[in-house]
C-alpha positions in Angstrom: -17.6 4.6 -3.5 -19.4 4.7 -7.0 -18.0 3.8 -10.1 -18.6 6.9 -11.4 -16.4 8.7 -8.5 -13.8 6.3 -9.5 -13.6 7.4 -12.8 -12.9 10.7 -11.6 -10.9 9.8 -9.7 -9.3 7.5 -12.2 -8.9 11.1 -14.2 -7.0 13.3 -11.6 -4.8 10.0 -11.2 -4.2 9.8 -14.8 -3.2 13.3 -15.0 -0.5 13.0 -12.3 1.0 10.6 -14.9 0.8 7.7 -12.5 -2.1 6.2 -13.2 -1.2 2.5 -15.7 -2.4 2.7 -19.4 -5.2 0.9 -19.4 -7.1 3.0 -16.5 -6.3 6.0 -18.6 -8.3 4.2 -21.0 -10.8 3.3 -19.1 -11.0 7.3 -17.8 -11.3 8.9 -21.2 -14.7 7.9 -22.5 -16.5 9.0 -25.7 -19.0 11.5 -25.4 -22.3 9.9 -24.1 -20.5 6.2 -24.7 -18.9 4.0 -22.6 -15.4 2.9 -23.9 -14.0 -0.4 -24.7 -12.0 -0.8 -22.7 -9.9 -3.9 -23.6 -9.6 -2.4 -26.8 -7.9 0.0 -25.7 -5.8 -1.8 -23.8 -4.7 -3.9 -26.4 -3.9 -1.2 -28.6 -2.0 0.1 -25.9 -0.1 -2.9 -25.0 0.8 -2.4 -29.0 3.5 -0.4 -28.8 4.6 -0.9 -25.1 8.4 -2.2 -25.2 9.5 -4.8 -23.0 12.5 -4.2 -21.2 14.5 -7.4 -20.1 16.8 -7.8 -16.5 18.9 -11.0 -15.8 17.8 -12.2 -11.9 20.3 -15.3 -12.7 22.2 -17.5 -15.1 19.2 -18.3 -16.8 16.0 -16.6 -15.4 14.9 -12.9 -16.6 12.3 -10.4 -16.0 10.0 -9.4 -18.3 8.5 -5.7 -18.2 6.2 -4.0 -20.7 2.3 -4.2 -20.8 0.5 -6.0 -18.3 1.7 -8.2 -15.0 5.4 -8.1 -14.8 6.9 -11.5 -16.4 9.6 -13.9 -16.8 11.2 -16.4 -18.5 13.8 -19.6 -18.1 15.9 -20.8 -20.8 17.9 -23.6 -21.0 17.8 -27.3 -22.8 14.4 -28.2 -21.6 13.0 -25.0 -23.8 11.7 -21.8 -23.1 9.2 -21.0 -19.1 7.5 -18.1 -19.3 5.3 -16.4 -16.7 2.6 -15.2 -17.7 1.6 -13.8 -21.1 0.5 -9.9 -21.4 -1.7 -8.3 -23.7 -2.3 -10.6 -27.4 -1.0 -7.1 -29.1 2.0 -7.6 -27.2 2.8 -11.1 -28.3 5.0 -10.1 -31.6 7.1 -8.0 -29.0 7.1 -10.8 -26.3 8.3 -13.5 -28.6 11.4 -10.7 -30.3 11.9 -10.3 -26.3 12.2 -14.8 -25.7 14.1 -14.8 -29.1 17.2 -12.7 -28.2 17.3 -14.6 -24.8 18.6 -17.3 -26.9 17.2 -20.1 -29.6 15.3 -22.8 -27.4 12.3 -23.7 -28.1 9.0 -22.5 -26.6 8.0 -25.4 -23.8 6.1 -24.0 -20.6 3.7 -21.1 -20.2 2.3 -20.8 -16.5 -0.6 -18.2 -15.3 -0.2 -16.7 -12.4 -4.3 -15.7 -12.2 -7.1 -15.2 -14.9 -6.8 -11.4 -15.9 -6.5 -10.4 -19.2 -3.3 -8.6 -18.8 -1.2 -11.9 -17.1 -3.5 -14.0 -19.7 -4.5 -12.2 -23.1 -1.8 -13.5 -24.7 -2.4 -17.0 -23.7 -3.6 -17.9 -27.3 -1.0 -16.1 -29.0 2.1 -17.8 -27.1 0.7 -21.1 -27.1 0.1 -21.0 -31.1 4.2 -20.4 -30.4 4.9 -23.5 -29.3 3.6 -23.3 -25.7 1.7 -25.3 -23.3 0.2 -23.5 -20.5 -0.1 -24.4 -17.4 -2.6 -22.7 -14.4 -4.4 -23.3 -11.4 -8.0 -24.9 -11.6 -9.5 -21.7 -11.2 -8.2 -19.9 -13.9 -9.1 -22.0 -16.9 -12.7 -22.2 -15.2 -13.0 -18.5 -15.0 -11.2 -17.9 -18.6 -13.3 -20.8 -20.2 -16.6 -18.7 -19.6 -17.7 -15.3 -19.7 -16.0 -13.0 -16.6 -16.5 -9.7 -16.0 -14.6 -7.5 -13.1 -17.4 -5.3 -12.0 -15.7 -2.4 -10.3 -14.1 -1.4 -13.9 -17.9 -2.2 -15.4 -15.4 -4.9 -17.6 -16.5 -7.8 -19.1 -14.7 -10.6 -21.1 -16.1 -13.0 -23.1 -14.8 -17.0 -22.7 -11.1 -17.2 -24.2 -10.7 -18.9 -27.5 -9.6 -22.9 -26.8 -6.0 -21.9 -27.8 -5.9 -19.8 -24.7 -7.1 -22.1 -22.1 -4.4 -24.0 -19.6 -4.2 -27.8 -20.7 -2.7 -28.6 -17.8 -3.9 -27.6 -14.1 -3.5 -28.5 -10.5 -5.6 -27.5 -7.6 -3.3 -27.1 -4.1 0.5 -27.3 -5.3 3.1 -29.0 -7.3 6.7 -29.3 -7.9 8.4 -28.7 -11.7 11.7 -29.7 -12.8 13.3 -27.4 -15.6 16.4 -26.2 -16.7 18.5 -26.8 -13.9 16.6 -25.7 -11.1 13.4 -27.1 -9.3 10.2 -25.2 -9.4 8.0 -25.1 -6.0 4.3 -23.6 -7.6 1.6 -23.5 -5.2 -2.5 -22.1 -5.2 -3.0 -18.9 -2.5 -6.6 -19.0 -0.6 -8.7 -16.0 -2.6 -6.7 -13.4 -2.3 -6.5 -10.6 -5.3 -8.9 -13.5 -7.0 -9.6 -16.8 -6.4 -7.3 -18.4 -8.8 -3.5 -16.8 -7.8 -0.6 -19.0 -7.4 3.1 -18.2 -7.1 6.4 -19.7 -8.5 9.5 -20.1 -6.2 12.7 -20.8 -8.4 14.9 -22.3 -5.7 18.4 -22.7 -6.7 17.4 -19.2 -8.3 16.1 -18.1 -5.3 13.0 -16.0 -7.0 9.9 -15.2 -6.1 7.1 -14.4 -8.6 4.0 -14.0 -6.2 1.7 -12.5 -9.3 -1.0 -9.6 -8.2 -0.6 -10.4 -4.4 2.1 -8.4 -4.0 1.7 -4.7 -5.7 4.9 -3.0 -5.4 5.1 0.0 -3.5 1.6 1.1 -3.9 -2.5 0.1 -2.7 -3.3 -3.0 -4.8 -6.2 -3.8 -6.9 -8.2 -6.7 -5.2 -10.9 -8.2 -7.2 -14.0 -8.8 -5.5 -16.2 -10.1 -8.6 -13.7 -12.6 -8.1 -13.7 -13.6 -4.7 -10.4 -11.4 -3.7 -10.0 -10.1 -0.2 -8.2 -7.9 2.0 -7.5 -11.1 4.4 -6.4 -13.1 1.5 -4.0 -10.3 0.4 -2.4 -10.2 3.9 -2.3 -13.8 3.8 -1.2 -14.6 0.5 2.1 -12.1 1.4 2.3 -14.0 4.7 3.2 -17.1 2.5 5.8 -15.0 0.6 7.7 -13.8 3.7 8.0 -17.4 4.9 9.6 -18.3 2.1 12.4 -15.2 1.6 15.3 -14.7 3.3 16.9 -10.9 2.7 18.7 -11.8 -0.9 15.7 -13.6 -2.7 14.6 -11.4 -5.6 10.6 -11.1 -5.4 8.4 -10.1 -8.6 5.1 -8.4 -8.0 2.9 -8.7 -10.1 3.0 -4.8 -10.8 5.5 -2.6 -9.9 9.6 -2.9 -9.7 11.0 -6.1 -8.8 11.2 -6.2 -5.0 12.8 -8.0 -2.0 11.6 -9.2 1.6 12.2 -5.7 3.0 9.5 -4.0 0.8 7.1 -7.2 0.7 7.0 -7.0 4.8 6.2 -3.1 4.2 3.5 -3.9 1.8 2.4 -6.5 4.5 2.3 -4.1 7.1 0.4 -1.5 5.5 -2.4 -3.8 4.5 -2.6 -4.6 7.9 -2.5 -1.2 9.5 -5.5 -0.4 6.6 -7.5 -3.7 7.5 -7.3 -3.3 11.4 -8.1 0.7 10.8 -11.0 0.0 8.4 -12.7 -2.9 10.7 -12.8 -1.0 13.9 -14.8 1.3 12.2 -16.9 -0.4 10.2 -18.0 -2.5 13.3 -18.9 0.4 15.3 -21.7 0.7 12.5 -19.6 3.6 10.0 -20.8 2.8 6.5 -18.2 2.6 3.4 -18.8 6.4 2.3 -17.8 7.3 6.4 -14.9 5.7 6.5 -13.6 7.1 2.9 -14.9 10.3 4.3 -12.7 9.9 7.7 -9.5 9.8 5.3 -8.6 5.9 7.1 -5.6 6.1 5.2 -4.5 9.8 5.2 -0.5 9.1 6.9 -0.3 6.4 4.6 -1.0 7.8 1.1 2.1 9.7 0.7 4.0 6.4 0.2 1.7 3.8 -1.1 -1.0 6.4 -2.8 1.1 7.3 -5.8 0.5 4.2 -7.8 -2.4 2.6 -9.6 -5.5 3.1 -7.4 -7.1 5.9 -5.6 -6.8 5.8 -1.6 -10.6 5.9 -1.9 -11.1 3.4 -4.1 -8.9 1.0 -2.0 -10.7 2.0 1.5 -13.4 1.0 -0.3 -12.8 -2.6 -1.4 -11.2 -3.4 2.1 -14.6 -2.5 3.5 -16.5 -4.2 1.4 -14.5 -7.6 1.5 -13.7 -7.4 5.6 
């Protein structure tokens, strides 16, 4: 499937209102220009509130532009999960203020994109230090591009890159509870990692987990339909029925819908690979409508069926 299908695609999706803001952006072009796109993300992200909801004594979610968030308080200073859009920063630090007057102390990535990350430089000029996987300063120190969206990013401003980084997993004390962080295989890229609060008992498992709807995988960078299944595999070993889960997109979630998600990405993989090995080609198989008794559920969110057919194909 061709960009260009996408985009209109990308249009109709849009117009059913459940397409996010910035692939209405990316969907409404000048005449005879491409647009830019970030830009109009950011300016988006502008004047997107952020609504706040306790998950525990002192642990919130954060929703507004971008990857769903959150943030600790308590005496050892402010943890926040990733950072949004940098337009959204003014908003995101009112949000952190009326949780409470500690200061800024931890900032954590869950991957590289520009809506978990943008406001990397923003937050840490705040007081922040920002931790991430290896992967994603490396990808954010240099120029990126995510080739499906015809994006690309220019290497973030030193203020934005993580100062500290870890490569398999590690363990964080803070606030009152301890913090279990650990890197997924590729999986939406090569660079996502989830946070398990356990006294908390919460989940964030980034953009491996799209609520309720087909997720975006990445394939410029290294992301995979295996690496999806696997990555949520991780997440249902760790959850027991009352854990709270954040996606990175979508509302927040528990093991019930994460084991749904799981299962659909398996019943599109296994449907997708039978085909594709008896020599179909990626335009068949969208043409063969892999995922038609599916779409009513999980194809009213973000992404085209078509589009996601597509990428599972391509990164079998």
């Amino acid at each position: 499937m061709n960009r260009r299908n996408f985009l209109q695609l990308g249009v109709a999706a849009a117009a059913a209102g459940v397409a996010p803001r910035w692939m209405m952006a990316q969907a409404s072009p000048s005449a005879g220009q491409a647009p830019d796109r970030v830009s109009q993300m950011r300016a988006a992200a502008a004047n997107a509130e952020i609504k706040t909801t306790r998950l525990y004594d002192n642990l919130y979610l954060l929703q507004g532009a971008g990857g769903n968030m959150a943030v600790q308080t308590g005496p050892d200073g402010k943890l926040l999960i990733d950072s949004s859009f940098a337009t959204a920063v003014p908003r995101l630090r009112e949000a952190l203020a009326a949780l409470g007057n500690q200061p800024a102390h931890l900032l954590i990535n869950t991957h590289w994109h520009i809506d978990h990350t943008d406001g990397n430089e923003g937050m840490h000029a705040a007081g922040f230090q920002i931790l991430a996987h290896s992967m994603t300063r490396e990808r954010l120190s240099k120029p990126a591009e995510i080739k499906l969206f015809g994006m690309s990013f220019p290497a973030a401003p030193e203020g934005a890159l993580p100062t500290m980084i870890f490569d398999h997993f590690m363990r964080l004390w803070s606030n009152g509870d301890s913090l279990h962080v650990e890197y997924f295989n590729a999986a939406h890229t090569d660079s996502d990692i989830f946070i398990h609060f356990d006294k908390a008992q919460v989940l964030h498992m980034g953009d491996t987990w799209f609520n309720g709807f087909y997720p975006f995988i990445d394939e410029s960078s290294k992301g995979n339909i295996q690496g999806m299944i696997e990555a949520e595999e991780r997440g249902l070993s760790m959850a027991d029925a009352g854990m709270k889960i954040i996606p990175g997109h979508g509302p927040l979630g528990n093991r019930a819908q994460l084991q749904a998600s799981h299962d659909m990405l398996c019943t599109v993989r296994d449907r997708v690979a039978r085909l594709k090995s008896s020599g179909a080609s990626e335009q068949e198989v969208i043409t063969k409508k892999t995922t038609a008794d599916l779409d009513a559920i999980w194809g009213k969110g973000t992404f085209p069926p078509e589009m996601f057919v597509g990428v599972v194909y391509r990164t079998l």
